[in-house]
Structure formats: C-alpha cells, structure tokens
C-alpha positions as CSV (number, residue, x, y, z in Angstrom):
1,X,132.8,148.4,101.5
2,X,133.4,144.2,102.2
3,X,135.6,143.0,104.0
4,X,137.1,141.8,100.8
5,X,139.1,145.3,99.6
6,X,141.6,145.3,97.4
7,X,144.6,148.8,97.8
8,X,146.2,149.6,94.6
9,X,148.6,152.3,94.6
10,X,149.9,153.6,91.1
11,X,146.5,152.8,90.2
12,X,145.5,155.8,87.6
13,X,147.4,154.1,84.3
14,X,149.4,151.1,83.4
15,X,150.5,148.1,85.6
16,X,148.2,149.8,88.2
17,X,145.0,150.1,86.4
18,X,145.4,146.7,85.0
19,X,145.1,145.6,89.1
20,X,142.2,147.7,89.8
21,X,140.2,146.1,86.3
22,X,141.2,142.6,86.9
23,X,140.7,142.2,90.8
24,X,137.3,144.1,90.1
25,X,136.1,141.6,88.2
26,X,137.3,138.8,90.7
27,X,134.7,140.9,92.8
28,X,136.9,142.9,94.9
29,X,136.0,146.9,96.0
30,X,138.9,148.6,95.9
31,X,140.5,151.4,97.0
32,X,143.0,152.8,94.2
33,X,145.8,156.0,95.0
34,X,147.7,158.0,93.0
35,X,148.7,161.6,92.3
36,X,146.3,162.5,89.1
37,X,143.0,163.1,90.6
38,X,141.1,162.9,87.5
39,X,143.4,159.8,85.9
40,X,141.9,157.6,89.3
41,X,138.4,158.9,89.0
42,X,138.3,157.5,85.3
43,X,139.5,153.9,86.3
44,X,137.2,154.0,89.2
45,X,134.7,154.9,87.3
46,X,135.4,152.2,84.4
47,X,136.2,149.3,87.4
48,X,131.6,150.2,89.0
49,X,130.6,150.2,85.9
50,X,132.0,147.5,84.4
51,X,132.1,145.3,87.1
52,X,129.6,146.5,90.1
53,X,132.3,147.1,93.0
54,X,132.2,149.9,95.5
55,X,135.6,152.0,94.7
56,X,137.1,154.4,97.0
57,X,140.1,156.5,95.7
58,X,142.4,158.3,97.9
59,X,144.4,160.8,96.2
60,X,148.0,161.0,97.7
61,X,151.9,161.7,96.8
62,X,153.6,158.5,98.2
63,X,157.1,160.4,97.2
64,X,155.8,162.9,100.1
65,X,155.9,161.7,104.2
66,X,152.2,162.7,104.6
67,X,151.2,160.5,101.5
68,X,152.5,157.5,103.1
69,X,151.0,158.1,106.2
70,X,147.8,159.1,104.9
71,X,147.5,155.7,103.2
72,X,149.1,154.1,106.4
73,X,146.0,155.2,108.1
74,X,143.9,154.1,105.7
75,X,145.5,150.1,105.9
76,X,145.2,150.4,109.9
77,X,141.9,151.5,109.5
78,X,141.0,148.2,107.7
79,X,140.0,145.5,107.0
80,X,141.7,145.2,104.0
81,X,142.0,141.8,102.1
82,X,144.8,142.6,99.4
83,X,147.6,145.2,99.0
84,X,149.4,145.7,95.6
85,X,152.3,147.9,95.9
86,X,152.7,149.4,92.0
87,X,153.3,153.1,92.0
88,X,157.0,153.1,91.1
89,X,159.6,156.1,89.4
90,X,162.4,155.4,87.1
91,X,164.7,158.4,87.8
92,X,166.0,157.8,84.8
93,X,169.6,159.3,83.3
94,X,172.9,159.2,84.2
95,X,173.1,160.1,88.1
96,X,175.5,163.6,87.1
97,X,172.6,164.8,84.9
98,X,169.3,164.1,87.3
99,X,171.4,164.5,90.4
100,X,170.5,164.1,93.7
101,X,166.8,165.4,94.2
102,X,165.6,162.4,91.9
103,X,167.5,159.6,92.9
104,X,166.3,160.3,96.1
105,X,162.9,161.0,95.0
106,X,163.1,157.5,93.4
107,X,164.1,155.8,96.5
108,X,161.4,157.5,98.5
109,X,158.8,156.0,96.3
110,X,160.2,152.7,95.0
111,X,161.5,151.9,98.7
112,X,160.4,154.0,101.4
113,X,157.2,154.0,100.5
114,X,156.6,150.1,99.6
115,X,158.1,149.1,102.9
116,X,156.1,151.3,104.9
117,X,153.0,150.4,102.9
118,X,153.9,146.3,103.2
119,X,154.5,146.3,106.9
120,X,150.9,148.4,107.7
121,X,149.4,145.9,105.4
122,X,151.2,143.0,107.0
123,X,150.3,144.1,111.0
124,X,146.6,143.6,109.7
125,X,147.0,140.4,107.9
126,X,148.4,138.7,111.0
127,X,145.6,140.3,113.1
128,X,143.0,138.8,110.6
129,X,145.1,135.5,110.5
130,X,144.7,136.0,106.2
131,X,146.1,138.5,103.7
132,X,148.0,139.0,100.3
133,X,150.9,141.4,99.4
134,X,151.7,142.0,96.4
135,X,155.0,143.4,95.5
136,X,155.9,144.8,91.8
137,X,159.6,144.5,91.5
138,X,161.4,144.5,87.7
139,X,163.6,142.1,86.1
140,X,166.3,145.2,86.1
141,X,166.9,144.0,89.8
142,X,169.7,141.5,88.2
143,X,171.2,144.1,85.9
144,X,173.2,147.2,87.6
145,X,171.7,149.7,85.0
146,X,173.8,153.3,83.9
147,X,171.2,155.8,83.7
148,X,169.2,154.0,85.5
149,X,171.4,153.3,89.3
150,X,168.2,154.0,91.6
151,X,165.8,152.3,89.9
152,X,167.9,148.9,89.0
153,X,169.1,149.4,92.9
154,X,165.3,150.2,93.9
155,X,164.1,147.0,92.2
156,X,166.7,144.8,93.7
157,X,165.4,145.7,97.5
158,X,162.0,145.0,96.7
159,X,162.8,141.4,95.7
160,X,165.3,141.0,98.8
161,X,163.1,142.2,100.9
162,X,159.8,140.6,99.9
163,X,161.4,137.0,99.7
164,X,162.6,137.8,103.2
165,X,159.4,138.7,104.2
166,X,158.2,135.3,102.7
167,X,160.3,133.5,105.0
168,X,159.3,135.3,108.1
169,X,155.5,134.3,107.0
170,X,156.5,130.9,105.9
171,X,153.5,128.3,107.2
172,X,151.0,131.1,107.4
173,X,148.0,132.0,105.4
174,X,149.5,135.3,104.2
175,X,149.9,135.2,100.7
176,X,153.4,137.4,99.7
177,X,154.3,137.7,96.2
178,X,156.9,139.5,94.7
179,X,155.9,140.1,90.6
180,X,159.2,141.1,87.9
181,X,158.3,142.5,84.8
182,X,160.1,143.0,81.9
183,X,159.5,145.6,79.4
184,X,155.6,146.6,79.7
185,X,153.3,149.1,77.4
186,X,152.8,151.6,80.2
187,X,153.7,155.3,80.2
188,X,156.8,154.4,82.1
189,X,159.3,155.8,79.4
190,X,157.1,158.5,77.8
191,X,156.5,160.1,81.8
192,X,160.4,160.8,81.8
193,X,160.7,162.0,78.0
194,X,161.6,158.8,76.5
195,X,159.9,156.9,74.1
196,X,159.6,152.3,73.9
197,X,162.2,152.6,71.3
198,X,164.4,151.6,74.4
199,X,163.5,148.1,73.8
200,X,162.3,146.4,70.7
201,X,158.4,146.1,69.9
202,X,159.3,142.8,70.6
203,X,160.0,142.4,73.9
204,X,157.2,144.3,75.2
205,X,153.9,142.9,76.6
206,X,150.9,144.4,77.6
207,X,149.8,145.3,81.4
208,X,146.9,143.2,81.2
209,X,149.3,140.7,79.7
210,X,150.9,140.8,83.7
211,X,148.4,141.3,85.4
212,X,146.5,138.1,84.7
213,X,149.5,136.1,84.8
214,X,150.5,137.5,87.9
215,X,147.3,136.8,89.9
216,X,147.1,133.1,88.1
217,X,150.8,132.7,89.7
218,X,149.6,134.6,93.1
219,X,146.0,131.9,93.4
220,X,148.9,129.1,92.7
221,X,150.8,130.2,95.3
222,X,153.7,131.1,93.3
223,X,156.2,133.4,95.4
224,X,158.2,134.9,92.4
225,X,157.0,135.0,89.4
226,X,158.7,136.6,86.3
227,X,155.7,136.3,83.2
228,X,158.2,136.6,80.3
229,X,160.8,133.9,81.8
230,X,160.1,131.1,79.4
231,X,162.9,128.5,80.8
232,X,162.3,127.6,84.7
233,X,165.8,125.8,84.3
234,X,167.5,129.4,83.8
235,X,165.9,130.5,87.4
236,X,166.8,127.2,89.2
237,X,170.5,127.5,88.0
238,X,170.5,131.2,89.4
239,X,168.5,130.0,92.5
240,X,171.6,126.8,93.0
241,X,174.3,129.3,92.4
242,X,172.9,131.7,95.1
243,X,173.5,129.1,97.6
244,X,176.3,128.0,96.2
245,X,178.4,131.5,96.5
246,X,176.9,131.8,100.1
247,X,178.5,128.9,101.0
248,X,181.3,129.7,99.8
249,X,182.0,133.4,101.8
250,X,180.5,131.6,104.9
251,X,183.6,129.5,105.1
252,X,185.9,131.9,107.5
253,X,189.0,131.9,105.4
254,X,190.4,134.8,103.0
255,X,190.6,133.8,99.6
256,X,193.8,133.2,98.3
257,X,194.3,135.5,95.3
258,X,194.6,138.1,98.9
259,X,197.3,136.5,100.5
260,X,200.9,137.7,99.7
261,X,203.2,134.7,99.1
C-alpha cells in the first residue's frame, strides 16, 4: 500500500463500486468493506486488473458495533488519504409494518456508523495536515418521506452534520464533501423487494453518472454538490431562506399568532 489509500465502504455494488473503479483509475489503492464477501472480491478484482492498484478488502457489518470498530482500527492504523462513507439502508415501509428492529438498524448504519467512521478518518487527516471525506447523503434529506421516516431523517443528519463539520475545518486542507443523489440505478430498491418503478426511467442516472461528477465537484472544491440539480438559483434561494428563518426565531420574542388578545 501508498500512502495514497482510498476507504470505500458499501463498496461491493452500486454507488460504492462506482468509487472503488473511478478513484482506481485516478491511481488510488484502496481498501473497499462490505458484508458480501464474494460481491467485494469481484470489484477488487476488476479495480487490479483494470487499473494496477494494490486493493485490500475488509469484510465487515457496519450495522453491527464490532464492524465499526473493526474499520475504526483500520483508519487509525493509517495513513489513509481518502474516506467515502456509502454503505447506506433504506428501511423502507411504513414504520407500523417494519417496526422497530429496522429503523433502528437504519439509523445504526446511515448515522452511527458514518459519524464514527468520519471522525476516525478526520483525527488522521489533521495529524497528516491533508485528507478528504466524503459523505453520501440523498436529496430525500429535504422531503420528510412516509414509508421511508429513517431514511429521509437518516439523510438529513448526514448533510447537517457534514456542512458543520465543513465549518469546523474551514481554512484547512481537509477536503469535506457532502454528495445528494437523486434516484440512481443501484440495487437500492430491488434489496428491500421493490422494484425502479418507484420513480420514472426518467429521473434515474447511472452510479458512474455520480460518481464522476462527484469527484469533478470534490477536485473543485465544491462542498455540496447535488449532480441532477440543473438551476444553482433554486439552491441559492433555499440557502437565503435558511438564514432568513434563522434570523427570524433568533429574535427573542413569541410570535404573535401565540399571544391571546
């Protein structure tokens, strides 16, 4: 291994595996985790050969405490030049059907897990003075979502808390990105017994598609970046609203529609 080694996680299909091809052929080794032993050794195996990089994998359950720390100890082990936090769960389904045991699940993973994994990477970044993190949040984190609470909720504290970590990092060399998707070809739907017809064949875009946009926006030091979001105008209104509303509960005064006459 170089001191120039990218972490996937999520890495054996989809958003994951598109990471592990594309910073491959930027040079990268990598070290890729998931669950499906055999699904990782196949995209190692495609990312030496096609590309000449040293690949370690590291089977692990990031749902599960010792899977986290397992791939903690790998970070603090380092050096490590790159993290890309994808593996993600949809939990999908109204909350009374699925219950508690997933949502929970789905939090472990999309939250727990991410944060754990960001701050390890992040404590060597510092150390090394460089670094980049790479967050995979979802456009779902501005739309609440029935059938899909955790995951929609799950989505909106990655983005919070990667722009806040942004902040705390502002004027370093660490590179933080957070990355929203919309609707991507992936097994996301099929691995909870869905199909794509969720969305039209139109609004989907490939993981490659994503991928390379997301690492053009990450070497242009582009802190959120949202592929399929055609008019930068829409984003700018949100972002002047977002300040606007916080100025106005900042203000130390009740509204008046609470006040009895």
């Amino acid at each position: 291994m170089t001191d120039k080694l990218s972490i996937v996680t999520g890495a054996s299909s989809g958003i994951g595996a598109a990471y592990a091809d594309r910073l491959a052929s930027r040079g990268s080794d990598l070290l890729l985790i998931a669950r499906r032993a055999d699904r990782l050794d196949a995209v190692a195996a495609r990312a030496r050969a096609a590309h000449g990089v040293a690949v370690e994998t590291l089977v692990a359950d990031l749902e599960k405490p010792d899977g986290v720390r397992a791939v903690e100890g790998r970070i603090a082990a380092g050096p490590i030049s790159m993290l890309v936090n994808c593996a993600g769960a949809g939990g999908l389904g109204p909350t009374a059907r699925t219950g508690v045991e997933v949502q929970t699940a789905t939090i472990a993973l999309n939250i727990t897990a991410l944060v754990r994994l960001s701050l390890a990477a992040l404590a060597g970044f510092r150390e090394a003075g460089a670094g980049s993190l790479v967050n995979i949040a979802s456009v779902v984190a501005f739309s609440p979502s029935p059938g899909g609470a955790s995951y929609s909720g799950s989505k909106a504290f990655v983005l919070n808390f990667t722009r806040a970590l942004q902040m705390e990092h502002q004027g370093s060399d660490l590179r933080i990105q957070a990355v929203l998707p919309g609707p991507v070809r992936t097994e996301f739907f099929s691995a909870q017994g869905m199909d794509d017809s969720v969305f039209p064949d139109s609004a989907y875009i490939g993981a490659e598609e994503l991928v390379d946009v997301a690492l053009a926006a990450l070497d242009n030091g582009e802190s959120v970046t949202i592929p399929t979001l055609k008019d930068l105008a829409i984003w700018a209104a949100m972002e002047d609203e977002r300040g606007r509303f916080l100025r106005d509960v900042i203000g130390g005064e009740i509204a008046a529609r609470y006040l009895q006459e």
